[in-house]
N, C-alpha and C positions, 0 to 999 in steps of 0.2 A: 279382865283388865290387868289383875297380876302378871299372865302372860304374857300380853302384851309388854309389859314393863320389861319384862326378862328376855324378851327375846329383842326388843329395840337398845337393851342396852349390849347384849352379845353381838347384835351385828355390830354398834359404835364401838365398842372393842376390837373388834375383828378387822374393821374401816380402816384402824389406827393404827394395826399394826401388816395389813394387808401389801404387799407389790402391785407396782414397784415403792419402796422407800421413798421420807421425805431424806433427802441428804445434808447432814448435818455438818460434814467437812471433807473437805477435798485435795489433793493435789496437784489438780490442774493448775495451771499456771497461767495469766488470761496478763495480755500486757496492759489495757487500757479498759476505760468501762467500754460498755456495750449497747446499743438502741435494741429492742427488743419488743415486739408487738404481740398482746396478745387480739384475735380474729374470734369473733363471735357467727355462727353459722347459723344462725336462730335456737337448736337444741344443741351446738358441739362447739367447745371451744377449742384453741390450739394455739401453741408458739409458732412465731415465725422471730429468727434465728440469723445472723451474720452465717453464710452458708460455710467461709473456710474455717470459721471455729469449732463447728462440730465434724467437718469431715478427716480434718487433723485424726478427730477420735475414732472417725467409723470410716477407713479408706473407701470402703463399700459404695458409700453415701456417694463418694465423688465420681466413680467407675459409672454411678448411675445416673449421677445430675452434672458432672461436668462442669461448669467454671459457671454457673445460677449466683446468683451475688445473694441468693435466700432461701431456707428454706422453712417450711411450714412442716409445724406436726400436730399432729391428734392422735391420739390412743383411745380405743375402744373396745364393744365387744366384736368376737370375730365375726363371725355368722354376720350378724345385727349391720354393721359397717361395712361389711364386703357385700352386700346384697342389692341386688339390682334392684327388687320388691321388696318393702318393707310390709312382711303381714301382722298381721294381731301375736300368732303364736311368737314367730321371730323377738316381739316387742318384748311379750310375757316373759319366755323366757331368759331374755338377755338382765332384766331388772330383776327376778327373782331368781333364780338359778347360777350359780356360780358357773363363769364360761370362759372360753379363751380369750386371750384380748390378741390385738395386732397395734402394729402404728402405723398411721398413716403419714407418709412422706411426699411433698409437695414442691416440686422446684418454684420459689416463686422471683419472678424479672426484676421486679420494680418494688419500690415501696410497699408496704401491706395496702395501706391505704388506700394507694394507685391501683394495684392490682383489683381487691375486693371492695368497688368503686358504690356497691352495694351491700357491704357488711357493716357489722360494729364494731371500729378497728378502735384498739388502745394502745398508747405505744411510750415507752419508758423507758429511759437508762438505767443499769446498773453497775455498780461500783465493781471492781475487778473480783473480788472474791466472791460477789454473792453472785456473778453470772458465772463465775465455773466454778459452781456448786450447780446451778440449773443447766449447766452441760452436762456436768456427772447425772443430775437425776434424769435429766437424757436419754441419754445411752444407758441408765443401767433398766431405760423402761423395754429396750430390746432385746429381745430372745437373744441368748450368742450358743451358737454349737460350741461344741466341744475344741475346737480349733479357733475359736473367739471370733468365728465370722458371723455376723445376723444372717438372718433367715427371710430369703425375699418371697411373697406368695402373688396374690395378681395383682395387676396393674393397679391403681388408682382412680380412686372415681370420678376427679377431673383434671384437666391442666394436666401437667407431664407429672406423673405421682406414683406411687409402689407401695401397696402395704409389706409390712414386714411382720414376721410371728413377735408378740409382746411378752411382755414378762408380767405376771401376775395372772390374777383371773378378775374378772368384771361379775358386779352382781348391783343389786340395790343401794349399798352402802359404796363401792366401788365403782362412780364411775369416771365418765370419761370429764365429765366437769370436777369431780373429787380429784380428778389426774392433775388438772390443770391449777386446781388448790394447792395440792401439795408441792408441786411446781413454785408455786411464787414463790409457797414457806420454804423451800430450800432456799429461794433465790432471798432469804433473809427480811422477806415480806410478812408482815403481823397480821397473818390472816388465819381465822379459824378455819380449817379445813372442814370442821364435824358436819356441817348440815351445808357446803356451796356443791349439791346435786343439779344446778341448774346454770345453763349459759346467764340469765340474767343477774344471779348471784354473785356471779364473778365479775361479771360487766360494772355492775354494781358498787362493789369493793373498790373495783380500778377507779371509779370518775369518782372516789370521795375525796382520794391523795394524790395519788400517781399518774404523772403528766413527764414527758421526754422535752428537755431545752434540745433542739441542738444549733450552735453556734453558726454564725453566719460561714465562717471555713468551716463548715461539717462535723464541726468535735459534739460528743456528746455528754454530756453531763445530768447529774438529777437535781431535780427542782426541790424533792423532798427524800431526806435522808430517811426521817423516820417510817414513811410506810404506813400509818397508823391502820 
């Protein structure tokens, strides 16, 4: 049991200070707030993003998806997520074994909503600094060469999409639902990171506070400042 103690608090350790980063301050410059969805895929959650505020940061983005009014992302492990067959060992070792991650990039047409007419979409404003702070945490979740360009590997596993090499490594403590905790907490949302290892953890969190007004002319606003 001792052991047990010592090693679940080394991985929470590890979680906490693992890539990519929650980001804490930024200098991006965002003019107006932002609508902002997060997509539940039954085990992976992801942003889905005003597509020309993150290609500003990643000209990549745009070379790739072209004038998309959206874009969805997910980060995972590499293997695990680029795999046509998901097997037992794949599983195993994506949760317990420290691995590569990638992101997954997703042109999306229309609303989340609209689009994933069959998912568990949430979707919320944020105030101008705490969504480019979740640009920055972003972009800093992409691999960049040496020359600052990301790093494109194959295609996408639906819709017009492209994984990219990620930054950090994925394991038990790290994953792709922890990705999307730490996410909100950059975007200045009160959410513990430690234990939302699960798409409904997160889903969760969202429908307790977090709901998107947007105005009959399209502006967006938040309904709750705090977040709780």
């Amino acid at each position: 049991m001792k052991n047990i103690l010592i090693l679940s608090c080394v991985l929470l350790v590890s979680a906490c200070s693992a890539k990519p980063h929650i980001v804490k301050s930024t200098n991006i410059v965002v003019a107006s707030p932002k609508e902002v969805s997060i997509v539940s895929h039954g085990w992976h959650t992801g942003f889905v993003v005003p597509a020309n505020t993150i290609t500003k940061r990643l000209p990549q983005l745009k070379e790739r998806f072209n004038d998309t009014p959206y874009i969805e992302f997910g980060w995972g492990d590499k293997d695990f997520y680029q795999s046509e067959e998901i097997t037992s060992g794949l599983t195993v070792r994506a949760i317990f074994w420290p691995t590569e991650s990638v992101v997954h990039a997703v042109a999306i047409p229309d609303k989340a909503e609209v689009y994933f007419p069959n998912s568990d979409v949430k979707t919320f404003c944020l105030q101008k600094d705490s969504y480019a702070k979740l640009l920055n945490f972003i972009e800093n979740s992409f691999y960049k060469e040496s020359n600052g360009e990301i790093a494109p590997l194959k295609n996408g596993v639906y819709g017009n999409s492209q994984f990219y090499k990620g930054e950090g490594d994925y394991y038990l403590m790290n994953t792709c639902n922890k990705w999307t905790a730490k996410g909100l907490s950059s975007a200045d949302m009160e959410i513990s990171t430690a234990f939302k290892l699960t798409a409904s953890s997160i889903m969760d969190f969202l429908s307790e506070d977090n709901s998107a007004i947007t105005g009959s002319s399209g502006e967006c606003y938040v309904k709750n400042a705090s977040h709780r």
